[in-house]
PyMOL CGO cylinders between C-alpha atoms (Angstrom):
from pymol import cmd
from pymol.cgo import CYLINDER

trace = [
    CYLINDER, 25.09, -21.62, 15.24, 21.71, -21.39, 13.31, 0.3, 1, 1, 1, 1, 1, 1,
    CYLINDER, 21.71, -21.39, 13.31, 20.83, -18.45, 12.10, 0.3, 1, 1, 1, 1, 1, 1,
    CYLINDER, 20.83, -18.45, 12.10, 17.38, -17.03, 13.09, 0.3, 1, 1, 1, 1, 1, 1,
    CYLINDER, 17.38, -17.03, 13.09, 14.58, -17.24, 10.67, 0.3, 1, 1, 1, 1, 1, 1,
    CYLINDER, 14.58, -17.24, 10.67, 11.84, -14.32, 10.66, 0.3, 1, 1, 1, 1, 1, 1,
    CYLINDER, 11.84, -14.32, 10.66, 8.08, -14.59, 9.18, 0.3, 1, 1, 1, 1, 1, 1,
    CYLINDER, 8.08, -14.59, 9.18, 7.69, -11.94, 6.59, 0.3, 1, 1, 1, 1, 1, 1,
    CYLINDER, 7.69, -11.94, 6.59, 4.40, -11.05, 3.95, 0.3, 1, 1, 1, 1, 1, 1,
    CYLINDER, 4.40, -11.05, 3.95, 5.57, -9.77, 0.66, 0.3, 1, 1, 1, 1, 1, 1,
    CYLINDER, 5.57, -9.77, 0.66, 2.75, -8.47, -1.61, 0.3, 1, 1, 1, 1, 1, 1,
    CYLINDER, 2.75, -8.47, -1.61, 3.39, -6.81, -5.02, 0.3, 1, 1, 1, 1, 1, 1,
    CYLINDER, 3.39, -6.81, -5.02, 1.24, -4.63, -7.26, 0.3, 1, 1, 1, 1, 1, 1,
    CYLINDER, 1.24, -4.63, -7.26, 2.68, -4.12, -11.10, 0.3, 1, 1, 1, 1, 1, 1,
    CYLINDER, 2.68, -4.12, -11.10, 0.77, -3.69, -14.48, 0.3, 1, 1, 1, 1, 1, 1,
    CYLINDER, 0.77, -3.69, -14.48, 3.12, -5.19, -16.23, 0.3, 1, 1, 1, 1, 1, 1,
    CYLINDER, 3.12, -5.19, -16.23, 2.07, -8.91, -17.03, 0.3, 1, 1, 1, 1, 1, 1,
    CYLINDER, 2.07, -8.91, -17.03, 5.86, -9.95, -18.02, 0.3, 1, 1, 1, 1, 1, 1,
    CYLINDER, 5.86, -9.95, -18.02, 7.31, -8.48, -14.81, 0.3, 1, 1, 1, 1, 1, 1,
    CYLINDER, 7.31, -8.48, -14.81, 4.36, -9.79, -12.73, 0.3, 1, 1, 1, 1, 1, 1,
    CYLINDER, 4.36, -9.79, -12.73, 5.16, -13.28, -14.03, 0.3, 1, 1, 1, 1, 1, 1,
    CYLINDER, 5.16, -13.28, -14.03, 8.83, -12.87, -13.20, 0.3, 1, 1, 1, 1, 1, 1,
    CYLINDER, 8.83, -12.87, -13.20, 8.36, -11.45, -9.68, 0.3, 1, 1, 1, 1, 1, 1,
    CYLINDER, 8.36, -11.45, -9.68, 5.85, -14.07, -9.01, 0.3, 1, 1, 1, 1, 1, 1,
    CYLINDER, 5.85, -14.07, -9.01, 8.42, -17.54, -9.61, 0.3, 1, 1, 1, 1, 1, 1,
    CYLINDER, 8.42, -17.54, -9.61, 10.96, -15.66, -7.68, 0.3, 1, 1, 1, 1, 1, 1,
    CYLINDER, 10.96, -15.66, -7.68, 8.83, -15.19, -4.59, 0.3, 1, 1, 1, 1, 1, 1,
    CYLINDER, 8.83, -15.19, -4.59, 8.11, -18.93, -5.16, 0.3, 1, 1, 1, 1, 1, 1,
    CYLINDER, 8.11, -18.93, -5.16, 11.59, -19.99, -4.47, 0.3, 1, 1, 1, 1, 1, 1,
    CYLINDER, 11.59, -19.99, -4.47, 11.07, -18.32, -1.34, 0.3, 1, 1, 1, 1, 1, 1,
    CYLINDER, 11.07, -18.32, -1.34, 7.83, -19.32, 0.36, 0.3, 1, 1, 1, 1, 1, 1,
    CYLINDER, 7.83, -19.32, 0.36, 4.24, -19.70, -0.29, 0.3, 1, 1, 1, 1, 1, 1,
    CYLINDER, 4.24, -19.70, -0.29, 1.85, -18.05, -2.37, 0.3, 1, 1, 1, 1, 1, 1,
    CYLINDER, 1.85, -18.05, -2.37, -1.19, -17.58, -0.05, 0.3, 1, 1, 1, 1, 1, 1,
    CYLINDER, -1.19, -17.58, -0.05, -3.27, -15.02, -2.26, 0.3, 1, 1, 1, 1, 1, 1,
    CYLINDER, -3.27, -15.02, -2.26, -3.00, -13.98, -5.78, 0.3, 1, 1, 1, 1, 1, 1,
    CYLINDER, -3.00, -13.98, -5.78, -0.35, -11.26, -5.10, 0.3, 1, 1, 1, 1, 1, 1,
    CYLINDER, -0.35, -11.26, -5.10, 0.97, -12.26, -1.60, 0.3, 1, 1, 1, 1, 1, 1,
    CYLINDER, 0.97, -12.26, -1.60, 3.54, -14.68, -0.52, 0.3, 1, 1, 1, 1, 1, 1,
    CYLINDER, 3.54, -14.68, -0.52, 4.37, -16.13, 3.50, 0.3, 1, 1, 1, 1, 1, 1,
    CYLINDER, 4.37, -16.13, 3.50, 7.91, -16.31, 3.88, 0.3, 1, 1, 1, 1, 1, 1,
    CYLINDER, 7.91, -16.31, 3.88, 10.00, -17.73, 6.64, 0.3, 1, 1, 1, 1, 1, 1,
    CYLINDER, 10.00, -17.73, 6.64, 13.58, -16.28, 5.91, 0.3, 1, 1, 1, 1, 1, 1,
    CYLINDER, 13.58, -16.28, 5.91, 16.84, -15.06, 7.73, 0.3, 1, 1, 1, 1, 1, 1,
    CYLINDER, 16.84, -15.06, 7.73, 17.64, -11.44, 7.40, 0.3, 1, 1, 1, 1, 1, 1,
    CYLINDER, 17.64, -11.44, 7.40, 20.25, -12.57, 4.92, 0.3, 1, 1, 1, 1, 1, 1,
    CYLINDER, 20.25, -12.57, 4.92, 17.93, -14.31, 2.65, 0.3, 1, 1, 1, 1, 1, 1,
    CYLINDER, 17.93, -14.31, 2.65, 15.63, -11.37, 2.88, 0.3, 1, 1, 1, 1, 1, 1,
    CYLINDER, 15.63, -11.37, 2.88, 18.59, -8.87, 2.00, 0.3, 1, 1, 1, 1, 1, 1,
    CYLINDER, 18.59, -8.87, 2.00, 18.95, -11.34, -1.28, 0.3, 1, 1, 1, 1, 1, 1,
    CYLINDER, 18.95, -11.34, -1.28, 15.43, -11.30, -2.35, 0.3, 1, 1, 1, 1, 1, 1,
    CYLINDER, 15.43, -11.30, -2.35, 15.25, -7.29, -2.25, 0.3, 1, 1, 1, 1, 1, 1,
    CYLINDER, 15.25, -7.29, -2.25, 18.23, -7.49, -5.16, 0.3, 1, 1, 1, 1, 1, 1,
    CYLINDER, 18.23, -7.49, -5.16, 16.65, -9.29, -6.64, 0.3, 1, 1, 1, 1, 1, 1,
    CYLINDER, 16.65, -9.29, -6.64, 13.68, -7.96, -6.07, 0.3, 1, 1, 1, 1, 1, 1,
    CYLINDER, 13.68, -7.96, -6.07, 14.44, -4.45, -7.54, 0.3, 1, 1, 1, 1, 1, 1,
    CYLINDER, 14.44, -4.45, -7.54, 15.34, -4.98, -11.25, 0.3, 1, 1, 1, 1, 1, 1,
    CYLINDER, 15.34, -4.98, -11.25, 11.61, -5.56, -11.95, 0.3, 1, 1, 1, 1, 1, 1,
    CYLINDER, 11.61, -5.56, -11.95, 10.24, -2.78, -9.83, 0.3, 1, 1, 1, 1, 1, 1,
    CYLINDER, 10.24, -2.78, -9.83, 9.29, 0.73, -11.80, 0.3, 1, 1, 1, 1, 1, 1,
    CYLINDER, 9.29, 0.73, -11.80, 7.75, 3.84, -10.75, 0.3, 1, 1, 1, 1, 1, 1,
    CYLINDER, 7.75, 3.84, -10.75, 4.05, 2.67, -11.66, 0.3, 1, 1, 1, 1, 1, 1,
    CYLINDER, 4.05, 2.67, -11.66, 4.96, -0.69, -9.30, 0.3, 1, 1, 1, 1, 1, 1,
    CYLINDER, 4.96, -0.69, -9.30, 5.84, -1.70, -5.66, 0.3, 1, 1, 1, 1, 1, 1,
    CYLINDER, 5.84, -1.70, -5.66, 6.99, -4.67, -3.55, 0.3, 1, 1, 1, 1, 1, 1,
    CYLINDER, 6.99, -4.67, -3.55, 6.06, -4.37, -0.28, 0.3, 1, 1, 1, 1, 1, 1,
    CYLINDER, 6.06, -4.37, -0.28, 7.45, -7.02, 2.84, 0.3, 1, 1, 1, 1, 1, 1,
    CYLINDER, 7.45, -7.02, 2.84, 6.75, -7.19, 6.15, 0.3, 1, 1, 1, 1, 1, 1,
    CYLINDER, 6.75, -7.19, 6.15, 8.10, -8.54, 9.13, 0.3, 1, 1, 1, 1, 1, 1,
    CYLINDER, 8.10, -8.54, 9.13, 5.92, -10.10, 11.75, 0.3, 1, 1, 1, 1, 1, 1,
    CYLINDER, 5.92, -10.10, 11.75, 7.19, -10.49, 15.13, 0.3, 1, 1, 1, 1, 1, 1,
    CYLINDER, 7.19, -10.49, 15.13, 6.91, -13.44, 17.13, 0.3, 1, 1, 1, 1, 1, 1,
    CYLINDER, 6.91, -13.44, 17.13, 3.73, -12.65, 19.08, 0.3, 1, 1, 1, 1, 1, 1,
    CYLINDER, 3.73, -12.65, 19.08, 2.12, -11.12, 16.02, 0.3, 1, 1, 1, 1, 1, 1,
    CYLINDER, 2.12, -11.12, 16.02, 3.26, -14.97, 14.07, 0.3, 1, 1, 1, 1, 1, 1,
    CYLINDER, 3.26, -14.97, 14.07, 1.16, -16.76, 17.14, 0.3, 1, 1, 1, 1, 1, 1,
    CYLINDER, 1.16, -16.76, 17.14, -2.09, -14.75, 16.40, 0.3, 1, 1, 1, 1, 1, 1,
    CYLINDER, -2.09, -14.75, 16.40, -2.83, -14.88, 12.80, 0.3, 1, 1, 1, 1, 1, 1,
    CYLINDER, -2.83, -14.88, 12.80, -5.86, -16.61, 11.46, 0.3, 1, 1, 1, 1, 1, 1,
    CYLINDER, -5.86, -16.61, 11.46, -7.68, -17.31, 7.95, 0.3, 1, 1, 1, 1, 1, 1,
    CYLINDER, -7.68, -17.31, 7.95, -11.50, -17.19, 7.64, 0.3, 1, 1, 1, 1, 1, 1,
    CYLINDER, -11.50, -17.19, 7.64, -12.64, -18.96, 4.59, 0.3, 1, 1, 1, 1, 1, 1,
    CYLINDER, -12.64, -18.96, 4.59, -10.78, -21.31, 2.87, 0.3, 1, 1, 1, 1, 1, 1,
    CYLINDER, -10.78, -21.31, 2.87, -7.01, -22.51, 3.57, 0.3, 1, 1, 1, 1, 1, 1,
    CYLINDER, -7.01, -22.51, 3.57, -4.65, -22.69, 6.73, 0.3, 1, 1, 1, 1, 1, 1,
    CYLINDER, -4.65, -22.69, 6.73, -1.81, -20.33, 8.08, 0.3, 1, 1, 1, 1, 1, 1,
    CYLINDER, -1.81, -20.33, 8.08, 1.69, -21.45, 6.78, 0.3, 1, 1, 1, 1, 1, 1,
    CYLINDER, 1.69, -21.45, 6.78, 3.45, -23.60, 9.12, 0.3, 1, 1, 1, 1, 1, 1,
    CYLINDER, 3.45, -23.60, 9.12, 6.29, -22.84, 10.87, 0.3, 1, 1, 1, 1, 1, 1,
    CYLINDER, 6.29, -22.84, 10.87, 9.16, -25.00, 9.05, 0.3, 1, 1, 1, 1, 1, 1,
    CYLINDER, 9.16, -25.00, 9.05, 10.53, -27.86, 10.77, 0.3, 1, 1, 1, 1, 1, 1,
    CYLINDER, 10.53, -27.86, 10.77, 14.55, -27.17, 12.02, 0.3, 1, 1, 1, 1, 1, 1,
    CYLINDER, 14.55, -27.17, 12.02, 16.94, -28.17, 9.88, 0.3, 1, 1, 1, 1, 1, 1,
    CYLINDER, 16.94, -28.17, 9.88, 20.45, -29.13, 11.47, 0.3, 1, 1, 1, 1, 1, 1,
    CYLINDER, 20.45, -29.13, 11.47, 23.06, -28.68, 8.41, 0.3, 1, 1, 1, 1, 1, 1,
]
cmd.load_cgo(trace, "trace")
């Protein structure tokens, strides 16, 4: 049975250029990077539950990681204005 994939925004705000950096090609193993600071992410709750360990080693009290969940009628009703395209839904993959 395939587990169910969610469609989560995680946005970060740190000083620290190092940790930044770091936080940044982890995110990128995990979905796209649709503004400077934010990344789309299509992940099971599992995968999600990773990324937060992962997540927290480079989070201080100056910093923050913040992800949201969309739900499935809020996923149908997003739109850009200017320049680039909502992230696609990925294709199924049977395993």
């Amino acid at each position: 049975m395939a587990k169910e994939r969610g469609f989560f925004m995680v946005s970060y705000d740190l000083s620290d250029n190092k940790r930044r950096t770091k936080i940044a090609h982890l995110l990128e193993g995990y979905g796209e990077r649709v503004q400077y600071s934010v990344f789309e992410v299509w992940a099971t709750a599992a995968e999600i539950e990773k990324l937060r360990k992962r997540l927290k080693p480079y989070v201080k009290e100056e910093g923050s990681v913040r992800i949201y969940q969309l739900c499935a009628a809020c996923q149908t009703t997003r739109e850009v204005l200017g320049q680039g395209t909502p992230t696609e839904v990925p294709e199924l993959q049977i395993v």
